[in-house]
N, CA, C and O of each residue as an XYZ file, in Angstrom:
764
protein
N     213.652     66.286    -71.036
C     214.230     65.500    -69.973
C     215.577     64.965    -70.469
O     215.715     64.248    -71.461
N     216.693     65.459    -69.548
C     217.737     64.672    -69.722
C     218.159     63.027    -69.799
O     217.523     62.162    -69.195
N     219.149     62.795    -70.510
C     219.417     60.964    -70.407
C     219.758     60.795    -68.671
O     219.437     59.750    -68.104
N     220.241     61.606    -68.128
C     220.655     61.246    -66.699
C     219.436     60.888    -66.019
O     219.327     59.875    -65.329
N     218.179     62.042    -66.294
C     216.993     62.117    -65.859
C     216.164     60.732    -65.908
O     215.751     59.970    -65.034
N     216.099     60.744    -67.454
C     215.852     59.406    -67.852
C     215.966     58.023    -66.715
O     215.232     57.383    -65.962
N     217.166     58.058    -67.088
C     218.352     56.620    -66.864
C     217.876     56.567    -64.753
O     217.851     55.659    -63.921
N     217.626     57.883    -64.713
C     217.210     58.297    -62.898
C     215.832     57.373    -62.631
O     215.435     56.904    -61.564
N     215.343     57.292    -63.742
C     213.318     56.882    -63.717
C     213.334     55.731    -63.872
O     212.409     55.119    -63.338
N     214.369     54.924    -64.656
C     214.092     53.844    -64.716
C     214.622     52.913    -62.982
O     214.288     51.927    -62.325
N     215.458     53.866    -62.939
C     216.232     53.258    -61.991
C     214.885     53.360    -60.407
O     214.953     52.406    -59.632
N     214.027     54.252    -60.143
C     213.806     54.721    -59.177
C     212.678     53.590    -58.859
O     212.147     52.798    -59.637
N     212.514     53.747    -57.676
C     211.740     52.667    -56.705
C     210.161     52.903    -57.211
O     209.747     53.962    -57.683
N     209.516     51.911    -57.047
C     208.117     52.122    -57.107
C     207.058     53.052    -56.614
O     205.981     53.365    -57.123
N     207.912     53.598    -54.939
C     207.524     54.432    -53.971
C     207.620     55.690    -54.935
O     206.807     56.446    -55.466
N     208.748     55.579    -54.914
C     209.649     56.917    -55.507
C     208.411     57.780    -57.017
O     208.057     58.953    -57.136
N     208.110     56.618    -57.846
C     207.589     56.595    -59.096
C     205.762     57.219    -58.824
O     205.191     58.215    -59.270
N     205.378     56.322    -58.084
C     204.124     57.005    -57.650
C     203.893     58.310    -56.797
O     202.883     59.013    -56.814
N     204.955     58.478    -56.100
C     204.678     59.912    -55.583
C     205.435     60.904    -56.336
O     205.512     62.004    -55.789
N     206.264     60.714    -57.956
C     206.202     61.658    -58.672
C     205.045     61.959    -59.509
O     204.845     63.066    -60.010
N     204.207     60.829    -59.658
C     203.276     60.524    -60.695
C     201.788     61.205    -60.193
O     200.788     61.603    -60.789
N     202.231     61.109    -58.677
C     200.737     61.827    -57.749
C     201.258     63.405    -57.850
O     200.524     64.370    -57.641
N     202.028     63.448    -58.048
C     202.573     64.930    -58.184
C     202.780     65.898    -59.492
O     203.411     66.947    -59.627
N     201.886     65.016    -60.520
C     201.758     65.168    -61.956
C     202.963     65.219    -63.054
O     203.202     65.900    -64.051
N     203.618     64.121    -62.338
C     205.398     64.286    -63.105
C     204.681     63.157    -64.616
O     204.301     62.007    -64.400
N     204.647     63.633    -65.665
C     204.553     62.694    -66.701
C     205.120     61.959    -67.113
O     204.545     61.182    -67.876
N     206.167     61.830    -66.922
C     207.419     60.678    -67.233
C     207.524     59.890    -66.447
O     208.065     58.815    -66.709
N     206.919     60.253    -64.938
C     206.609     58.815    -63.697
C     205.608     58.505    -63.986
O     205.391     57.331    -63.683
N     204.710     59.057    -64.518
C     202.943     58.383    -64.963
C     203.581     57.132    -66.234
O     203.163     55.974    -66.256
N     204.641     57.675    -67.214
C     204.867     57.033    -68.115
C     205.863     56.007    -68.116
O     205.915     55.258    -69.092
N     206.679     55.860    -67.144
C     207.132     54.934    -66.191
C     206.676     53.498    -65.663
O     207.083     52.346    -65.813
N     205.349     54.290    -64.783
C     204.218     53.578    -64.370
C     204.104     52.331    -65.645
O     204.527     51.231    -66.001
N     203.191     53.451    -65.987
C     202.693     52.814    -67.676
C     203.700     51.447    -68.572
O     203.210     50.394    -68.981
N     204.971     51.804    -68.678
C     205.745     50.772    -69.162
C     206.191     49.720    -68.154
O     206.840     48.742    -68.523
N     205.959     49.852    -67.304
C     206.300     49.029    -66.244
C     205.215     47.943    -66.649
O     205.487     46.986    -67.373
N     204.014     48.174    -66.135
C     202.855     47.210    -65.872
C     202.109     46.980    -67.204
O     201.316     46.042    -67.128
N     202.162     47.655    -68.525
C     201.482     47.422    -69.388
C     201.329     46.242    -69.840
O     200.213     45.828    -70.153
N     202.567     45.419    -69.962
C     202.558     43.706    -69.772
C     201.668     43.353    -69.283
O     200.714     42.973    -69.962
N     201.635     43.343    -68.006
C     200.653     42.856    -66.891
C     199.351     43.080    -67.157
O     198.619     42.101    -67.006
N     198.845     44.098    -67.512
C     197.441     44.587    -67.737
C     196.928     44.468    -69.064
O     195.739     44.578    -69.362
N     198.267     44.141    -70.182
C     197.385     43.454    -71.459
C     197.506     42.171    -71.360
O     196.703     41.594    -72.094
N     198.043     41.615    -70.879
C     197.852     39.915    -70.464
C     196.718     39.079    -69.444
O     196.501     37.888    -69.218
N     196.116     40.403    -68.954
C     195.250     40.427    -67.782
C     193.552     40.621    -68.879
O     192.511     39.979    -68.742
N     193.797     41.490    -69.674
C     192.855     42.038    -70.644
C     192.770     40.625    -71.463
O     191.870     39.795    -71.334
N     193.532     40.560    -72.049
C     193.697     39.200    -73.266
C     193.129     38.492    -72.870
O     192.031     38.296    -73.389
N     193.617     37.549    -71.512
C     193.036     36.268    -70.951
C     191.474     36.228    -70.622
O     190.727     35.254    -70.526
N     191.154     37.911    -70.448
C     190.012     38.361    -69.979
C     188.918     38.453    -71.177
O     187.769     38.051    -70.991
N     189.268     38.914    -72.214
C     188.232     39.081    -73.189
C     188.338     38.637    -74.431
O     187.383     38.494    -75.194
N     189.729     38.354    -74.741
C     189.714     37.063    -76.110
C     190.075     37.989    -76.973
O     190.106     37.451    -78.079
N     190.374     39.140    -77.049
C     190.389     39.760    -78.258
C     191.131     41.320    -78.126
O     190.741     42.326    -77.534
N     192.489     41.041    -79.020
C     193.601     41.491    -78.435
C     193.266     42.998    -79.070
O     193.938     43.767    -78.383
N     192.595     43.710    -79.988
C     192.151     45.206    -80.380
C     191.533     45.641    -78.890
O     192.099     46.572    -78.317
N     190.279     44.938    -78.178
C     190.104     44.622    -77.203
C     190.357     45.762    -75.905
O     190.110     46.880    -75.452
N     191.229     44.160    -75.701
C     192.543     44.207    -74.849
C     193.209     45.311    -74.898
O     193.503     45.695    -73.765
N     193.653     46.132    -75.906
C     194.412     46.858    -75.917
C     194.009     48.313    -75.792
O     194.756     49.240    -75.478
N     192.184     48.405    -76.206
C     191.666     49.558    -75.783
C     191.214     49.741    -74.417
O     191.080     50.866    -73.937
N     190.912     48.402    -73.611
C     190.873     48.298    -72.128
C     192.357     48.539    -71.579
O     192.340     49.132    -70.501
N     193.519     48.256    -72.008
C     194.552     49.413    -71.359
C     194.522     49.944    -70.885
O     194.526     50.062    -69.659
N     194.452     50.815    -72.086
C     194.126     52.237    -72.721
C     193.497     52.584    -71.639
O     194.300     53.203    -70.941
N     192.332     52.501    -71.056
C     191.346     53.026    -70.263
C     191.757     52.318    -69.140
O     192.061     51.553    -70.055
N     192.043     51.846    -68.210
C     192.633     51.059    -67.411
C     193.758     52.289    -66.889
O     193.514     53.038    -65.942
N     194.742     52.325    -67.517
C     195.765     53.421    -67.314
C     195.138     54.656    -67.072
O     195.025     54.930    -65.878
N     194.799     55.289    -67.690
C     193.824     56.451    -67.402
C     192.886     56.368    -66.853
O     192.122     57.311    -67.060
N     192.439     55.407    -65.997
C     191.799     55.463    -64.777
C     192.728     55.301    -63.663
O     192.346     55.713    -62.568
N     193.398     54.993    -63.717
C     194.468     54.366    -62.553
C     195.244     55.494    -62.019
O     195.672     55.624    -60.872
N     195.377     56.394    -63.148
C     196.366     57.665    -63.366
C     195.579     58.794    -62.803
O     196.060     59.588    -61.995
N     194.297     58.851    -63.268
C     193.689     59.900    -62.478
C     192.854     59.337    -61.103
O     191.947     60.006    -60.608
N     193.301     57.940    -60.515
C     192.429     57.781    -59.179
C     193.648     57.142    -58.673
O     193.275     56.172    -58.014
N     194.718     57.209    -58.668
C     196.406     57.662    -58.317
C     196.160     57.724    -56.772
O     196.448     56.749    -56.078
N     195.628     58.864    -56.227
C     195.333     59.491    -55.408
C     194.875     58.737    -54.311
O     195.292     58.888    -53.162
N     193.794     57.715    -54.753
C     193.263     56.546    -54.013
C     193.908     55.300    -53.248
O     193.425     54.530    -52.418
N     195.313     55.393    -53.894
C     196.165     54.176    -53.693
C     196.614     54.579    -52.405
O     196.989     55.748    -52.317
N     196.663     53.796    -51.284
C     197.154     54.163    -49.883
C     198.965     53.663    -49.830
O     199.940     54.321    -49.468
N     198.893     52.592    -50.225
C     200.234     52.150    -50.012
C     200.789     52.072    -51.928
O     200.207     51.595    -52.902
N     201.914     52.661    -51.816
C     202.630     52.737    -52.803
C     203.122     51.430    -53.464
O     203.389     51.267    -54.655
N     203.189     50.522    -52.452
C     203.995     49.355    -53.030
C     202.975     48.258    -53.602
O     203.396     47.314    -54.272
N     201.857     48.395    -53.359
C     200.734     47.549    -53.541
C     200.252     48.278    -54.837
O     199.038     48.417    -54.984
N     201.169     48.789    -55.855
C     200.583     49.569    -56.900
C     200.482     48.183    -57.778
O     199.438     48.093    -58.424
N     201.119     47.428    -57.863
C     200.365     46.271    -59.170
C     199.277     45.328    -58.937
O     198.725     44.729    -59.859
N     198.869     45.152    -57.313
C     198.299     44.112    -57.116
C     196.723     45.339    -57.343
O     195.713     44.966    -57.941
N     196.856     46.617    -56.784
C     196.106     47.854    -57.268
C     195.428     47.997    -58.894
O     194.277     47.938    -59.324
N     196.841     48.222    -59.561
C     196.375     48.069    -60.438
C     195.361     46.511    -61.753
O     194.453     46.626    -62.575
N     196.107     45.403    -61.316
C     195.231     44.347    -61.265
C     193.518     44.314    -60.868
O     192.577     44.030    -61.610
N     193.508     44.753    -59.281
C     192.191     44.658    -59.661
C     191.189     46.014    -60.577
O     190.020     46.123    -60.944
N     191.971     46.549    -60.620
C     191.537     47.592    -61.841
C     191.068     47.096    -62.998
O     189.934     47.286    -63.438
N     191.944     46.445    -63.511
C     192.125     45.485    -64.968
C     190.994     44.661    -64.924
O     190.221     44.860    -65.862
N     190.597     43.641    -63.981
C     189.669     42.479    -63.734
C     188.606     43.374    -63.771
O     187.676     43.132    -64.541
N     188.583     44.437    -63.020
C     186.857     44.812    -62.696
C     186.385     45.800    -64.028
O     185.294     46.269    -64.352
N     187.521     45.864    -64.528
C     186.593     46.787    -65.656
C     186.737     45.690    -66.683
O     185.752     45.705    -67.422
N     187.557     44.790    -66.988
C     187.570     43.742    -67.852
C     186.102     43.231    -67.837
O     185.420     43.317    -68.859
N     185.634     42.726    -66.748
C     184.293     41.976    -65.963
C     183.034     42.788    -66.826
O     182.017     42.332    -67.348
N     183.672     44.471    -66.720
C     182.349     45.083    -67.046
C     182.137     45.439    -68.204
O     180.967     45.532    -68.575
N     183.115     45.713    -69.018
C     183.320     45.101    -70.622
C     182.409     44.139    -71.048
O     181.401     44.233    -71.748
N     182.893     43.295    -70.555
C     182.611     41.501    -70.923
C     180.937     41.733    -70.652
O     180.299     41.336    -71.627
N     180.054     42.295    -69.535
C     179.022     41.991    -69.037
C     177.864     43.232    -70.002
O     176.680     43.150    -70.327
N     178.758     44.145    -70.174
C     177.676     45.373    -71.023
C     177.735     45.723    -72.721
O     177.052     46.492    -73.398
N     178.696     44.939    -73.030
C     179.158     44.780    -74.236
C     178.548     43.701    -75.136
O     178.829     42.529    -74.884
N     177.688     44.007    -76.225
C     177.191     42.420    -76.489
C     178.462     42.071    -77.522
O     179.392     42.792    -77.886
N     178.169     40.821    -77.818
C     179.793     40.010    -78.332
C     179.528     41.045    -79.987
O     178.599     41.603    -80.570
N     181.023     40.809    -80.172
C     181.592     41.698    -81.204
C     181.147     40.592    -82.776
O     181.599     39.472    -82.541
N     180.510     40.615    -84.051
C     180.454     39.738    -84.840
C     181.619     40.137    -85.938
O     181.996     41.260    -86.275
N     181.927     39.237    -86.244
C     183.139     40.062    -87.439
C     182.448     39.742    -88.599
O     181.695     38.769    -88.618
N     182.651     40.585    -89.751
C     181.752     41.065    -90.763
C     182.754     40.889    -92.029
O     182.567     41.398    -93.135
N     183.800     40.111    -91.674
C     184.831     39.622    -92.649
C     184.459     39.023    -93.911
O     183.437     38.343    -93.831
N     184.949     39.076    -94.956
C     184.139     38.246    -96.456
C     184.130     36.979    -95.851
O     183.106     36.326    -95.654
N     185.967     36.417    -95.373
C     185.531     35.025    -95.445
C     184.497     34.394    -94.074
O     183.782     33.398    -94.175
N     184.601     35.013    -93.168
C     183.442     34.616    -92.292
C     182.078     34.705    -92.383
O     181.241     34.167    -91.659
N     181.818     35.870    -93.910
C     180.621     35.922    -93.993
C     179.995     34.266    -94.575
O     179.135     33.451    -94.242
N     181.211     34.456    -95.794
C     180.929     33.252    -96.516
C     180.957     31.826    -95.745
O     180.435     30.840    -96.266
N     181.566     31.765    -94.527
C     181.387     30.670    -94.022
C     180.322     30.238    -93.458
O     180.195     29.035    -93.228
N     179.322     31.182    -93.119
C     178.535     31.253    -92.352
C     177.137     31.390    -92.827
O     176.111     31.295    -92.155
N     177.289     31.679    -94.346
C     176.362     32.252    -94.935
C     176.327     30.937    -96.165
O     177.214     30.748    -96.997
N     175.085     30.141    -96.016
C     174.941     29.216    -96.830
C     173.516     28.698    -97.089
O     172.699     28.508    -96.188
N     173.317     28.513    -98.226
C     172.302     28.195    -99.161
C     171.533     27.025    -98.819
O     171.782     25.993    -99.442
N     170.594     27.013    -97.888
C     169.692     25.646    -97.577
C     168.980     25.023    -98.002
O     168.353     24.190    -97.347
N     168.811     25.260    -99.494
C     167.761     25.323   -100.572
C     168.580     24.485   -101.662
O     169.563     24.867   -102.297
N     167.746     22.894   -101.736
C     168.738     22.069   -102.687
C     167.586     22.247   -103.756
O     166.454     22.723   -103.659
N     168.223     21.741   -104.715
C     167.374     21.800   -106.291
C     165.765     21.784   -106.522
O     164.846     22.343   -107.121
N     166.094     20.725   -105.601
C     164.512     20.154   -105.202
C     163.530     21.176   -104.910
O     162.587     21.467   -105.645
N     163.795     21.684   -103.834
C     163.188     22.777   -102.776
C     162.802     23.600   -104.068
O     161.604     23.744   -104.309
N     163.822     24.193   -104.980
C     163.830     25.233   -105.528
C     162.457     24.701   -106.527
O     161.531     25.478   -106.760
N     162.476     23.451   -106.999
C     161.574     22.969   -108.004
C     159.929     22.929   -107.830
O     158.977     23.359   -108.482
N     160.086     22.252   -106.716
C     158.763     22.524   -105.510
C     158.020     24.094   -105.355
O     156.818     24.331   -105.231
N     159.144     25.045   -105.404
C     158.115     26.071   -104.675
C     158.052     26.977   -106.106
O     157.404     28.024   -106.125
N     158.892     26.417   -107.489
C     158.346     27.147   -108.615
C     156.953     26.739   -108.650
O     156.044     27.568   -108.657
N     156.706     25.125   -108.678
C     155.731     24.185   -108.865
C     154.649     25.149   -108.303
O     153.710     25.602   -108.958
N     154.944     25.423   -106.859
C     153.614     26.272   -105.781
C     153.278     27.031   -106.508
O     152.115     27.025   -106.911
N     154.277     28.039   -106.966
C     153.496     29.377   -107.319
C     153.072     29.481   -108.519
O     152.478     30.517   -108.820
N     153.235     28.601   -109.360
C     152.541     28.041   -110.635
C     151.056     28.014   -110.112
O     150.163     28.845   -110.274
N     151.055     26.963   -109.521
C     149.580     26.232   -108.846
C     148.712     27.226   -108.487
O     147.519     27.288   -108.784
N     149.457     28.134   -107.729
C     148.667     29.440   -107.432
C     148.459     30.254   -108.260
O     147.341     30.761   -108.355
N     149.334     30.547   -108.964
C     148.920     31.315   -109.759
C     147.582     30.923   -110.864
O     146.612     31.662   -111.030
N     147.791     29.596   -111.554
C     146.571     28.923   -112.048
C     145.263     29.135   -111.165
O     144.125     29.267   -111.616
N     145.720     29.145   -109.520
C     144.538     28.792   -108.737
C     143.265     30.518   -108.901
O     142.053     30.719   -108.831
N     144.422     31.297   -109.120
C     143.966     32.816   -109.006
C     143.203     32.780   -110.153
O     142.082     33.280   -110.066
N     143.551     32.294   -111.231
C     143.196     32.825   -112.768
C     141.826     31.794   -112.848
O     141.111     31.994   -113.830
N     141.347     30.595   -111.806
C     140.560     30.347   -112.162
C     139.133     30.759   -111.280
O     138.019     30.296   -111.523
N     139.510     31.893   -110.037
C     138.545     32.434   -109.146
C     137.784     33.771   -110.612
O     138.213     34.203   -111.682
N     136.623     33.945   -109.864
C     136.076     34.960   -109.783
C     137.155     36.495   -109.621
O     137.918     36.844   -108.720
N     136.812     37.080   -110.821
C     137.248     38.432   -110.376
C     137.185     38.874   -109.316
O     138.284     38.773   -108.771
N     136.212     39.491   -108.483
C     136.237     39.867   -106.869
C     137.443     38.998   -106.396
O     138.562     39.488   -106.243
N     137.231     38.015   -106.228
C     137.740     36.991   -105.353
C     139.118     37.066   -105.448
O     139.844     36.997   -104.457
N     139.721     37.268   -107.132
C     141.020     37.425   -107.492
C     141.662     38.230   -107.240
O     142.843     38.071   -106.931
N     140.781     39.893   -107.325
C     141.213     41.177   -106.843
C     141.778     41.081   -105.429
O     142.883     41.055   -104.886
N     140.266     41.032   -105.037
C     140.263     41.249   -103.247
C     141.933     40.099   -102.626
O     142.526     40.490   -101.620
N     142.433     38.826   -103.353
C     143.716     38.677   -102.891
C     145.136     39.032   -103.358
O     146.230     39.113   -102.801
N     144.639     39.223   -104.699
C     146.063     40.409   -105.369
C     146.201     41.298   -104.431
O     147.291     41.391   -103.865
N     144.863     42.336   -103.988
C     145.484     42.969   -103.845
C     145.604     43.499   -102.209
O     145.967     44.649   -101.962
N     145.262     42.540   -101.154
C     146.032     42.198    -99.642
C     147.097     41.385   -100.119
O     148.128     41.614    -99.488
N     147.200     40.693   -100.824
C     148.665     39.401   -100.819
C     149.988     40.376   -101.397
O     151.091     40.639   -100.918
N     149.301     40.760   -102.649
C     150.201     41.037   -103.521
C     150.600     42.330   -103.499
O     151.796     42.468   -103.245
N     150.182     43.001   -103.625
C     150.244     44.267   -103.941
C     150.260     45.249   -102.093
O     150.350     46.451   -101.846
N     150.133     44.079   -101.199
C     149.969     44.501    -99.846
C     149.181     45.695    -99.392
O     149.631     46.428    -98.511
N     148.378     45.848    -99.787
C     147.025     47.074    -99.368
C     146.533     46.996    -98.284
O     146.030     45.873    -98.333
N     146.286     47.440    -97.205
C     145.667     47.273    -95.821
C     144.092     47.111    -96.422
O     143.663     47.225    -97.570
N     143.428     46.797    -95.155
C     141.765     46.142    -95.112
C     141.255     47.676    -95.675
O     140.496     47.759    -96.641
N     141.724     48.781    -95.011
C     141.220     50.364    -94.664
C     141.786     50.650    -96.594
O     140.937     50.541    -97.479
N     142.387     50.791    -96.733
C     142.683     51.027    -98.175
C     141.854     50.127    -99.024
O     140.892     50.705    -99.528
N     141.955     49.080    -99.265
C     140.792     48.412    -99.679
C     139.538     48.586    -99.856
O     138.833     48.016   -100.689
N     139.168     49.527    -98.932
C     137.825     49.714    -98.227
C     137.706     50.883    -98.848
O     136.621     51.071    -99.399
N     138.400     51.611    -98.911
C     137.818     53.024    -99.459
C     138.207     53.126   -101.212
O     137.761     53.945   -102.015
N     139.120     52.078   -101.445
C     139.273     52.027   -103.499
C     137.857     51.089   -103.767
O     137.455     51.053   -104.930
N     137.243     50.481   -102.929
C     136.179     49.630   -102.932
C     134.808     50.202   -102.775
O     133.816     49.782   -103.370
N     134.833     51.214   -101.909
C     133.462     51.638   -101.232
C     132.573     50.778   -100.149
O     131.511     51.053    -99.592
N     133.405     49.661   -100.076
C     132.687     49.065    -99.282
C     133.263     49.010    -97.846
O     134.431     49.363    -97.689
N     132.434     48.538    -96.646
C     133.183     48.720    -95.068
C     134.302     47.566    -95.301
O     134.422     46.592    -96.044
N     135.019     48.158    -94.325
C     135.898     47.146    -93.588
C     135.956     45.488    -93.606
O     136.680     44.640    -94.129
N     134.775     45.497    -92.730
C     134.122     43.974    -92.268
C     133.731     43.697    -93.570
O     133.654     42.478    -93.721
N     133.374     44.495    -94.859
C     133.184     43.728    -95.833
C     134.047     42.985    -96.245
O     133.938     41.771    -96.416
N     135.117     43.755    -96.467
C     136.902     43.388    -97.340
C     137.190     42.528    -96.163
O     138.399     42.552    -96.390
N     137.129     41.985    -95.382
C     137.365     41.050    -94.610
C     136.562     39.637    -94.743
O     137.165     38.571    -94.866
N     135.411     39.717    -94.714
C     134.153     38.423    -95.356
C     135.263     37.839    -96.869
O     135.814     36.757    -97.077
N     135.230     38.854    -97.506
C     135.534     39.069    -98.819
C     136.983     38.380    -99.023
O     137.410     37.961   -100.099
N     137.627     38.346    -97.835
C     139.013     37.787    -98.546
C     138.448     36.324    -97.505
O     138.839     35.214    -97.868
N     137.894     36.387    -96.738
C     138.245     34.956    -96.186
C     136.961     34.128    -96.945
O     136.648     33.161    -96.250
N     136.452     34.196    -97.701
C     135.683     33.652    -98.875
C     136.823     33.690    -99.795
O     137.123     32.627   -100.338
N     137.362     34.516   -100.003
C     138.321     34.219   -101.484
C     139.526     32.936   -100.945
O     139.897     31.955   -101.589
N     139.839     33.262    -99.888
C     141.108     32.101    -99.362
C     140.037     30.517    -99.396
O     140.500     29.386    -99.544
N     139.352     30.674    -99.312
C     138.549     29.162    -98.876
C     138.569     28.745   -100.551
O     139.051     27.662   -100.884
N     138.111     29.519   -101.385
C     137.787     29.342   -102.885
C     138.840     28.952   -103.352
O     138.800     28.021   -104.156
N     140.304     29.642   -102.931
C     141.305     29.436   -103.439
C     142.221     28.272   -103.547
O     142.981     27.883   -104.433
N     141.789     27.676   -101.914
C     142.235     26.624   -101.574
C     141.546     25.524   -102.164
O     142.222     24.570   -102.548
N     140.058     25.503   -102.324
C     139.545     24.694   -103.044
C     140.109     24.367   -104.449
O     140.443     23.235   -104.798
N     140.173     25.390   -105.155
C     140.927     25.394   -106.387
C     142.300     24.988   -106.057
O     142.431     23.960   -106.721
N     143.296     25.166   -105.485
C     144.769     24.407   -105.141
C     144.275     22.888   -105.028
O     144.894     22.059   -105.695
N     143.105     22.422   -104.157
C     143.350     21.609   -104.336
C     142.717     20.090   -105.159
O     143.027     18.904   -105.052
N     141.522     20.959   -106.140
C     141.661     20.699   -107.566
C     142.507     20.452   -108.382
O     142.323     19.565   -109.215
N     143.600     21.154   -108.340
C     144.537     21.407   -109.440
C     145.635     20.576   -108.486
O     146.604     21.262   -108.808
N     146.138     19.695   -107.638
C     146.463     19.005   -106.921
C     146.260     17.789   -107.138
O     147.183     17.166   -107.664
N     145.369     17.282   -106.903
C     143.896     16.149   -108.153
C     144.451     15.797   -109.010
O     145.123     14.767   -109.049
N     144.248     16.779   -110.100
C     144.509     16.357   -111.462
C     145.723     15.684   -111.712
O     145.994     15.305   -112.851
């Protein structure tokens, strides 16, 4: 395209611009485009807070506008046109999109904090001390059968068959061991 050509596009009417642009002239589509892009990222921005955003709703905005061109009845009503373009897909962005989290160091770190003061930490060594004493002073069965649902996480059915015994047994079997256990916690609580 020539500078005359050029210098012709900028100059030409809005009318003029859309019925080259319906006529697949790319330099009136791109015309279009610099004309209103202002308008439609300021429309985006205000709309969704977040100008990467914003700027890929353009993006798509224009290329919808460009290929439903066709739809526009009156030529001169191309910005108030394109506007509600901008709003209604902005709207549907905003409504199907869940919010964006940013995954930044320093936002992680801001956000990401330690609720656990000294204390807390001292306390729940204390617990699992207690428990652990509480285990070492059950009955073998009793100790097994919660090592190894607690600890070692074994289902009832696994249990049951390294055991030989049913189901409903390994079930009796741990809720006898939790009662024992607790008794012992809170022996050793006592003291």
């Amino acid at each position: 395209m020539t500078a005359t050509e050029l210098l012709n596009l900028t100059d030409a009417t809005l009318h003029e611009l859309v019925a080259a642009a319906l006529d697949g002239d790319r330099a009136a589509q791109g015309e279009l485009v610099e004309r209103y892009e202002g308008m439609v990222m300021s429309i985006a921005l205000k709309r969704l807070g977040n100008y990467a955003e914003a700027q890929e709703l353009c993006q798509e905005v224009f290329v919808k506008a460009i290929d439903r061109l066709h739809q526009l009845q009156e030529p001169a009503a191309f910005g108030g046109w394109l506007r509600a373009i901008t709003v209604r897909m902005a709207i549907n962005r905003q409504v199907r999109r869940p919010p964006t989290i940013s995954a930044e160091p320093q936002t992680l770190a801001a956000t990401c904090s330690d609720t656990y003061t000294p204390l807390d930490n001292a306390v729940r060594v204390e617990q699992v001390a207690q428990v652990r004493d509480g285990l070492e002073r059950l009955g073998a069965m009793d100790r097994d059968t919660l090592t190894a649902f607690y600890l070692r996480g074994e289902s009832l059915i696994e249990m049951s068959e390294a055991t030989g015994a049913p189901v409903g047994t390994i079930k009796r079997r741990l809720h006898v061991a939790r009662k024992r256990l607790a008794a012992e916690l809170e022996t050793l609580q006592a003291v």
